[in-house]
N, CA, C and O of each residue as an XYZ file, in Angstrom:
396
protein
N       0.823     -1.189      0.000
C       0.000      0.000      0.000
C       0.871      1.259      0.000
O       0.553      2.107     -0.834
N       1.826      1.503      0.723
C       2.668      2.236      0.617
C       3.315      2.930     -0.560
O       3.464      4.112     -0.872
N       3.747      1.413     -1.269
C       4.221      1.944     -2.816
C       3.262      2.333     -3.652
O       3.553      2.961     -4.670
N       2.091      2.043     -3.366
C       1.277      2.848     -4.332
C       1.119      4.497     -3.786
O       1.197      5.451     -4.561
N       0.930      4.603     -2.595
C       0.707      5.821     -2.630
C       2.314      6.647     -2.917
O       2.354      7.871     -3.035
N       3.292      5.979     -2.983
C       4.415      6.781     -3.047
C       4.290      6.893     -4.881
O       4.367      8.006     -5.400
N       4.111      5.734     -5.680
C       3.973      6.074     -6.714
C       3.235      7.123     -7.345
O       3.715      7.863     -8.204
N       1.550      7.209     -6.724
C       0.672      8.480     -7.088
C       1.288      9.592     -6.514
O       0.927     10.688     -6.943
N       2.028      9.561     -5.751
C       2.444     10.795     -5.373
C       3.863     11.807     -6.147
O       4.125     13.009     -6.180
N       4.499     10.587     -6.676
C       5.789     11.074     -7.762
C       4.616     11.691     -8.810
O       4.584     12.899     -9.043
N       3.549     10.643     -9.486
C       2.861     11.257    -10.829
C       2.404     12.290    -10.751
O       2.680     13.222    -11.507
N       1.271     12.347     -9.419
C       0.744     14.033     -9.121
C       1.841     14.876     -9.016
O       1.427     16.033     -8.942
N       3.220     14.816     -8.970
C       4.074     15.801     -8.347
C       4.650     16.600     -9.715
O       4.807     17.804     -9.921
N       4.976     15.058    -10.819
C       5.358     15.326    -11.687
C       4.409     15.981    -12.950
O       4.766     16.829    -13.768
N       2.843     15.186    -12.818
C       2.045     16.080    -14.028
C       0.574     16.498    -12.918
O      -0.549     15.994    -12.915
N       1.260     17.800    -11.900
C       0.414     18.203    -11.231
C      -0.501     19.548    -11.940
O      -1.189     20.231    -11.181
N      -0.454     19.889    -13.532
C      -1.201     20.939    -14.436
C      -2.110     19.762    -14.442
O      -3.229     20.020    -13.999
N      -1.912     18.503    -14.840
C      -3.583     17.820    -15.108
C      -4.142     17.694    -13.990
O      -5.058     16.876    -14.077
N      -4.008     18.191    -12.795
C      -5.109     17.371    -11.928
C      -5.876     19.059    -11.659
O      -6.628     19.256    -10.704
N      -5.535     20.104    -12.628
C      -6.332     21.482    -12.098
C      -7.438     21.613    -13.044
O      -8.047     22.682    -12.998
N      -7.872     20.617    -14.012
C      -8.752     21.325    -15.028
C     -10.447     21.227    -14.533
O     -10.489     21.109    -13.309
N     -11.101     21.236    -14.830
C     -12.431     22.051    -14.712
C     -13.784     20.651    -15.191
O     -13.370     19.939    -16.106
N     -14.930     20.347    -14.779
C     -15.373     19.267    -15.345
C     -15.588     19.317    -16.909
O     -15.960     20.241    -17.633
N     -15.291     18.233    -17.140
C     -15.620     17.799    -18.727
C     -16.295     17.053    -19.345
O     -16.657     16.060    -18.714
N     -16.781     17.173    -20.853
C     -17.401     15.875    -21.218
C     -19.073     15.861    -20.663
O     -19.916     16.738    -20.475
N     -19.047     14.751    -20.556
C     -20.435     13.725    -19.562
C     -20.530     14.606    -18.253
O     -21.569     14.945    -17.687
N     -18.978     14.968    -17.816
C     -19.378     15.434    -16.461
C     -20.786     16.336    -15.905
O     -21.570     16.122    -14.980
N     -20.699     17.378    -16.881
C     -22.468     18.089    -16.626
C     -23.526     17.185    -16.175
O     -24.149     17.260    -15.116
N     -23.652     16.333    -17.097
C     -24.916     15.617    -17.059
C     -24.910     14.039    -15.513
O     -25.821     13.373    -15.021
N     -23.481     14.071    -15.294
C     -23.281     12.884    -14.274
C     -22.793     13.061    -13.015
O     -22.398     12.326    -12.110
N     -22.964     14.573    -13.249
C     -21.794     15.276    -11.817
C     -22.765     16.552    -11.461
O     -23.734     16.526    -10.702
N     -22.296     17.600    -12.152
C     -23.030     18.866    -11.845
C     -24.125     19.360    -11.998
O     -24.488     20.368    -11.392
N     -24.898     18.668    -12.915
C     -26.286     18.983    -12.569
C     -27.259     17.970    -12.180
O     -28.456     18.142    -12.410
N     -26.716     16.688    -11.474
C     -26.803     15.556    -10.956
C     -27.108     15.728     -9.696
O     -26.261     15.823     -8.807
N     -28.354     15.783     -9.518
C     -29.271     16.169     -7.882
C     -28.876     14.794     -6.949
O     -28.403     14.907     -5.818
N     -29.103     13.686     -7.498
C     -28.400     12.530     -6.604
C     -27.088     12.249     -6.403
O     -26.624     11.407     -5.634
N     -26.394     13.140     -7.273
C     -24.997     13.407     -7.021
C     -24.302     14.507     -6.038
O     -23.274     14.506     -5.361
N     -25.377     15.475     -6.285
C     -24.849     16.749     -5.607
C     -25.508     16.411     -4.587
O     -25.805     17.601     -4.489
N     -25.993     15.977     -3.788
C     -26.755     15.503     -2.227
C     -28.106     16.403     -2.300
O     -28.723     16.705     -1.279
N     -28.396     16.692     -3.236
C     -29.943     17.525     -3.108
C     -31.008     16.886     -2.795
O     -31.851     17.517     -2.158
N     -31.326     15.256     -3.196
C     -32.070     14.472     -2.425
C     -31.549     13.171     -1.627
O     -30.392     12.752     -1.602
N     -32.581     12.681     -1.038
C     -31.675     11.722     -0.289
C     -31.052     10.260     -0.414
O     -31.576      9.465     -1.195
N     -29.910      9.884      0.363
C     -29.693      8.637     -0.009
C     -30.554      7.239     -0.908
O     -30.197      6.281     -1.595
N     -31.655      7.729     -0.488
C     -32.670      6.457     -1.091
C     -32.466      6.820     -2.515
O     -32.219      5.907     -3.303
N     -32.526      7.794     -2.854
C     -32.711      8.224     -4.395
C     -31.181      7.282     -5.886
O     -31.061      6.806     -7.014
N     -30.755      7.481     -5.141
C     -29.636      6.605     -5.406
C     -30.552      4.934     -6.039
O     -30.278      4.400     -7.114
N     -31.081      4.673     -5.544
C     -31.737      3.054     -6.247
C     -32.808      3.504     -7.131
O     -32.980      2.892     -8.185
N     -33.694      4.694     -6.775
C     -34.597      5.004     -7.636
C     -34.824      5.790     -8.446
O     -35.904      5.976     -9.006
N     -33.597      6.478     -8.644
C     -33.443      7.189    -10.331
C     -32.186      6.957    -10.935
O     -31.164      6.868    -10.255
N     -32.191      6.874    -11.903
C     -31.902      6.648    -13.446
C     -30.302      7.512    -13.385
O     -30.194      8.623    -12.866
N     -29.064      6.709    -14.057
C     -27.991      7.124    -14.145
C     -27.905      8.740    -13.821
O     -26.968      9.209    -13.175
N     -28.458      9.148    -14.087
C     -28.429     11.098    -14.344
C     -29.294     11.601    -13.314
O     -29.254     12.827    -13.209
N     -29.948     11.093    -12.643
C     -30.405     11.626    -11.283
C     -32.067     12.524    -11.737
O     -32.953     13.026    -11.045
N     -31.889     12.394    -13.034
C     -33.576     13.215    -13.043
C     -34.531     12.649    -12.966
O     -35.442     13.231    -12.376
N     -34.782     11.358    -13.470
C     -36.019     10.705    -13.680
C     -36.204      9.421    -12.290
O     -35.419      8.956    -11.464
N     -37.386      9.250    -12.541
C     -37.168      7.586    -11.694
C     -37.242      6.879    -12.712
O     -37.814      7.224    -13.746
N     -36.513      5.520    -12.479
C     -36.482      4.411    -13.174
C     -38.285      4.096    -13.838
O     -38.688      3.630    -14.903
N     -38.814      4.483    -12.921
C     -40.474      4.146    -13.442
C     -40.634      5.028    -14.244
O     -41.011      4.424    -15.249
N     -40.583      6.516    -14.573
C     -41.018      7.601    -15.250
C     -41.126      6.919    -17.110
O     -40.564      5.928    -17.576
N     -41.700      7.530    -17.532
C     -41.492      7.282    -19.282
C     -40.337      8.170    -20.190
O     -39.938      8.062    -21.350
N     -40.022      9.057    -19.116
C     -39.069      9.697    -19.789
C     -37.607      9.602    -18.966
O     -36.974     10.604    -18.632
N     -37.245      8.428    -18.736
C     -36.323      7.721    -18.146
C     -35.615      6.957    -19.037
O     -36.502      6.232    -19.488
N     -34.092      6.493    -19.856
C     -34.207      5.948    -20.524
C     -33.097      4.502    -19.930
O     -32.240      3.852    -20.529
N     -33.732      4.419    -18.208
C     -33.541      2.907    -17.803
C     -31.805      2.924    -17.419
O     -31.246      1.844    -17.231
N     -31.172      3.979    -17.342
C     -30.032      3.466    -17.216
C     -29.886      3.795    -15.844
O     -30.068      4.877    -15.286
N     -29.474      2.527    -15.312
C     -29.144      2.530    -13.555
C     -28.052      2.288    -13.067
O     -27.395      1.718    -13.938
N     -27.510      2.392    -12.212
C     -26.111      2.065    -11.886
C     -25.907      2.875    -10.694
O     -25.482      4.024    -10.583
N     -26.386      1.851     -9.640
C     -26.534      2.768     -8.200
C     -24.701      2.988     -7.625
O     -23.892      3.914     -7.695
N     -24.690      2.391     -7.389
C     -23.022      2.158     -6.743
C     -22.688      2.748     -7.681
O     -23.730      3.388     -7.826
N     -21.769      3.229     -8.849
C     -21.674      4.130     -9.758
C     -21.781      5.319     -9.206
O     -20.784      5.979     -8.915
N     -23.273      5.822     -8.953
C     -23.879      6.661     -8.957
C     -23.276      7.085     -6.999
O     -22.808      8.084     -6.451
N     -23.569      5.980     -6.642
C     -23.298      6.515     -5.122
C     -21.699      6.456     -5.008
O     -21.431      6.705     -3.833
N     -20.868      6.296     -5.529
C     -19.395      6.218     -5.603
C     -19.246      8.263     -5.904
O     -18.411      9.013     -5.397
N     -20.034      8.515     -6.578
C     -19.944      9.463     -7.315
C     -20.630     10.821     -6.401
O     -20.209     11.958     -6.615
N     -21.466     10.619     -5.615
C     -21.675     11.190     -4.513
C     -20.788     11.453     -3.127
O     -20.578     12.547     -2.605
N     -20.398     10.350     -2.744
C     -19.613     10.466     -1.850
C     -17.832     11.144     -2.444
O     -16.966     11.469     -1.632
N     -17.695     11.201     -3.550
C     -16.817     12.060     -4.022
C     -16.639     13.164     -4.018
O     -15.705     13.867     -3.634
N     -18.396     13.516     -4.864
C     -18.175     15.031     -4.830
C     -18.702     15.656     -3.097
O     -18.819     16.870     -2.930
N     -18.910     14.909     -2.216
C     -19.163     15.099     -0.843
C     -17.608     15.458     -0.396
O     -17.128     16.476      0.102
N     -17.040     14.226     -0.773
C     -15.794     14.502      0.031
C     -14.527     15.483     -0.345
O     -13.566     15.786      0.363
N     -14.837     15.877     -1.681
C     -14.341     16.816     -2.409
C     -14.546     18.181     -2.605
O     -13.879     19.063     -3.146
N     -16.199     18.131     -1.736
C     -16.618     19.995     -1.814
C     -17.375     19.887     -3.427
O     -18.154     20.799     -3.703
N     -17.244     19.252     -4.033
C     -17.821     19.576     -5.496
C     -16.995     19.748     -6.397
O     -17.388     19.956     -7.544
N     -15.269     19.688     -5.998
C     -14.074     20.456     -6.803
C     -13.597     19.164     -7.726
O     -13.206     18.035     -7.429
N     -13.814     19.864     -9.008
C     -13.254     18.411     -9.735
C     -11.467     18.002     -9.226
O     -10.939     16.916     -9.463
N     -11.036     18.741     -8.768
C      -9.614     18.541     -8.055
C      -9.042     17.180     -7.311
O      -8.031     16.478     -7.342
N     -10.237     17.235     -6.663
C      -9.809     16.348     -5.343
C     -10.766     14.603     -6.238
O     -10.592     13.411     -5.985
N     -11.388     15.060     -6.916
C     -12.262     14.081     -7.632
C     -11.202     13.198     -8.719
O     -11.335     12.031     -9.089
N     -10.286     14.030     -9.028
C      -9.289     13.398    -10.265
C      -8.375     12.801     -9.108
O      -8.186     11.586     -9.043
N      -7.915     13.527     -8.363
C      -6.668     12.563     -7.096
C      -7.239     11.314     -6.611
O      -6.494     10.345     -6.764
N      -8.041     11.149     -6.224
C      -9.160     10.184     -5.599
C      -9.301      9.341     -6.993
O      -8.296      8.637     -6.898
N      -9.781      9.054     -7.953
C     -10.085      8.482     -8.853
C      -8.700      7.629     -9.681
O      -8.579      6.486    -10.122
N      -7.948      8.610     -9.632
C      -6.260      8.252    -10.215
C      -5.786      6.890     -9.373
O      -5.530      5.784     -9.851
N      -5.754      7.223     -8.251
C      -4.984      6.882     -6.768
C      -6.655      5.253     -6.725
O      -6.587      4.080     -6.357
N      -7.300      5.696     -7.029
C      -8.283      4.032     -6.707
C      -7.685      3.414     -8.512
O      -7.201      2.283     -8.566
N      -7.757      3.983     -9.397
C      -7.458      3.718    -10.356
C      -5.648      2.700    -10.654
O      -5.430      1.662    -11.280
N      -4.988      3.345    -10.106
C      -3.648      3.037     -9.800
C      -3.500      1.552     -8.558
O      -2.736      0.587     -8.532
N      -4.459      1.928     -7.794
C      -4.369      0.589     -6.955
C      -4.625     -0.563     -7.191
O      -4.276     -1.480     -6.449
N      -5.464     -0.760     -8.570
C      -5.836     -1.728     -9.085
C      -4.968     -2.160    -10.124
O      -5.231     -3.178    -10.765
């Protein structure tokens, strides 16, 4: 365990411009305007709406994609991160790297 974190810690040291950039991509739609992401409703919501946090899985304008753990991995991130894609790329690298 050690050497991994000594390893993430040479990479962040060495390409520490990538871990400052800003959300991207998908991120809008899976992060920031993601009400079950951003803690706006509650834990339960997590099983009963739909990858993107708007719909419920029951709604018709839902298009079924679920992925709770995903989804709750992704909460407790931007919880533990303040919302800053910063601490979201260190965290993700560093579980990424351990595997």
């Amino acid at each position: 365990m050690l050497g991994i974190f000594l390893f993430a810690l040479v990479l962040y040291a060495w390409r520490t411009e990538n871990l400052h950039g800003a959300w991207i991509l998908d991120d809008r739609g899976t992060v920031v305007v993601n009400p079950v992401v951003r803690g706006e409703v509650s834990w339960a919501e997590v099983w009963a709406r739909d990858f993107w946090g708007h719909d419920a899985l029951t709604s018709a304008s839902s298009h079924k994609s679920w992925r709770p753990l995903c989804t709750a991995t992704y909460r407790l991130n931007f919880w533990l991160g303040d919302g800053q894609p910063y601490w979201w790329v260190c965290r993700s690298n560093t579980v990424t790297m351990a595997y």
